[in-house]
C-alpha positions as a Markdown table, in Angstrom:
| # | Residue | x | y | z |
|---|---|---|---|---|
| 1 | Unk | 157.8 | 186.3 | -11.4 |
| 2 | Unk | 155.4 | 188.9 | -10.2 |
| 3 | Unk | 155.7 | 192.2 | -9.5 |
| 4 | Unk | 152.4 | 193.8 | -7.0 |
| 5 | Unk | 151.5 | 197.4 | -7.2 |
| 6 | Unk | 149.5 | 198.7 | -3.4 |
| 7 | Unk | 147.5 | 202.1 | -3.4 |
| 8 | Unk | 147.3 | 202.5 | 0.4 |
| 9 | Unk | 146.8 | 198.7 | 1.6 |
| 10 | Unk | 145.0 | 197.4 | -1.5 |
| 11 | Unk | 146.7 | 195.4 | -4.2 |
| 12 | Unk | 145.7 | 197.5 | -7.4 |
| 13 | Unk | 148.2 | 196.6 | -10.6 |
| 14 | Unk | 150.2 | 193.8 | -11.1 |
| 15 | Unk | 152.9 | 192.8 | -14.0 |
| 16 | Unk | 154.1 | 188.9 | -14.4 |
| 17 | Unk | 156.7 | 187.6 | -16.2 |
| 18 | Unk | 158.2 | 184.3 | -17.4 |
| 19 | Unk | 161.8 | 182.6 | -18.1 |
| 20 | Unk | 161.8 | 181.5 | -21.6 |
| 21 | Unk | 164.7 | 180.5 | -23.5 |
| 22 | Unk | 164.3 | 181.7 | -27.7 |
| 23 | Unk | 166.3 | 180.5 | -30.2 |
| 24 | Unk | 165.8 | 181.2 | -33.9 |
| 25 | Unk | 167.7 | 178.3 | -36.1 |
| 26 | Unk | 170.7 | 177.9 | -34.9 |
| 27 | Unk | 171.6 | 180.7 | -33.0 |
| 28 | Unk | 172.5 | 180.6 | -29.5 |
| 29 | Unk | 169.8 | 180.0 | -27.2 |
| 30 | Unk | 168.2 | 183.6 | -25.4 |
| 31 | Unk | 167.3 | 183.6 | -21.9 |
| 32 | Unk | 164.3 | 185.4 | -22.5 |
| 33 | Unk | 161.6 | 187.3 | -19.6 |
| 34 | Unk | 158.5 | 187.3 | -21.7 |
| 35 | Unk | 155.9 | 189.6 | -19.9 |
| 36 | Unk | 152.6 | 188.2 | -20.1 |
| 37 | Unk | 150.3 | 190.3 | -18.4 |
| 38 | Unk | 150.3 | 194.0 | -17.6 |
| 39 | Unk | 147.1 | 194.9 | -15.2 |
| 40 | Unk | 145.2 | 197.8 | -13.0 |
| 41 | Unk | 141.9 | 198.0 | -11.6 |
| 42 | Unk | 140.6 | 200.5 | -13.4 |
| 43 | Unk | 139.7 | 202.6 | -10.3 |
| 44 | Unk | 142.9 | 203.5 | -10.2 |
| 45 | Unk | 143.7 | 203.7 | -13.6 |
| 46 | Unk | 145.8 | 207.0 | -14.9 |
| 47 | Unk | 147.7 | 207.3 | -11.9 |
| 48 | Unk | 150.7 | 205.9 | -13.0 |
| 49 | Unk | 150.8 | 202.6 | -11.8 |
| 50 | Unk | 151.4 | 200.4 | -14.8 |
| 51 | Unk | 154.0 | 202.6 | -15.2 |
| 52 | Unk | 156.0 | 202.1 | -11.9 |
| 53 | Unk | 155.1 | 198.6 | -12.2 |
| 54 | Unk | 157.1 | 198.3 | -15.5 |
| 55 | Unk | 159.4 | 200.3 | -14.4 |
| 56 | Unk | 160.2 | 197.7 | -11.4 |
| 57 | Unk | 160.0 | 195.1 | -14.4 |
| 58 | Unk | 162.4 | 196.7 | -16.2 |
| 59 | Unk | 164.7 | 197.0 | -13.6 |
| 60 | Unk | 164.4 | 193.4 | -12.2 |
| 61 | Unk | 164.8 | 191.5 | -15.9 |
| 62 | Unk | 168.3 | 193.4 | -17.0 |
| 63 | Unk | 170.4 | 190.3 | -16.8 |
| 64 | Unk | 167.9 | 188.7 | -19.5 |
| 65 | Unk | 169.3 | 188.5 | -23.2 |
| 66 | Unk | 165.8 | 189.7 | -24.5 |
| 67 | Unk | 162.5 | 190.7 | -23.4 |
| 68 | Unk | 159.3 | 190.3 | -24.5 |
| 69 | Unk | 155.7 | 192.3 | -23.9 |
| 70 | Unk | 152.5 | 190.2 | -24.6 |
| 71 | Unk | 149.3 | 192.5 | -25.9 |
| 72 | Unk | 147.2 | 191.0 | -22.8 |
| 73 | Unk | 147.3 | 194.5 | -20.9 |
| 74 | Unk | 144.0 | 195.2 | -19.3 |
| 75 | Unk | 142.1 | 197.3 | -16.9 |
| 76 | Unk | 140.0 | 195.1 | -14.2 |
């Protein structure tokens, strides 16, 4: 799943997350919205985007048992 960030007309930050399922011995299995990337051209870095774009991330995996953030978080 993807979540776009626009300044004006221009796609500028992006977040994207996955379904996993995690299980740790024999627990019960965790549906699971691992967030693998975290991005902004870095023109428009420091303007908050990232942060509304995780904020829209945050809102959109609630039903998940557990999320997860990768360290791949980059300016472009």
């Amino acid at each position: 799943m993807h979540v776009l960030g626009y300044y004006a007309q221009f796609l500028v930050s992006h977040a994207m997350w996955v379904n996993r399922r995690l299980q740790i011995g024999t627990n019960p299995v965790m549906p699971t919205a691992y967030i693998e990337m975290v991005a902004t051209e870095k023109t428009y870095s420091s303007r908050g985007l990232a942060a509304a774009i995780m904020k829209r991330v945050a809102d959109e995996i609630q039903d998940f048992d557990l999320s997860a953030l990768s360290i791949q978080c980059c300016l472009l």
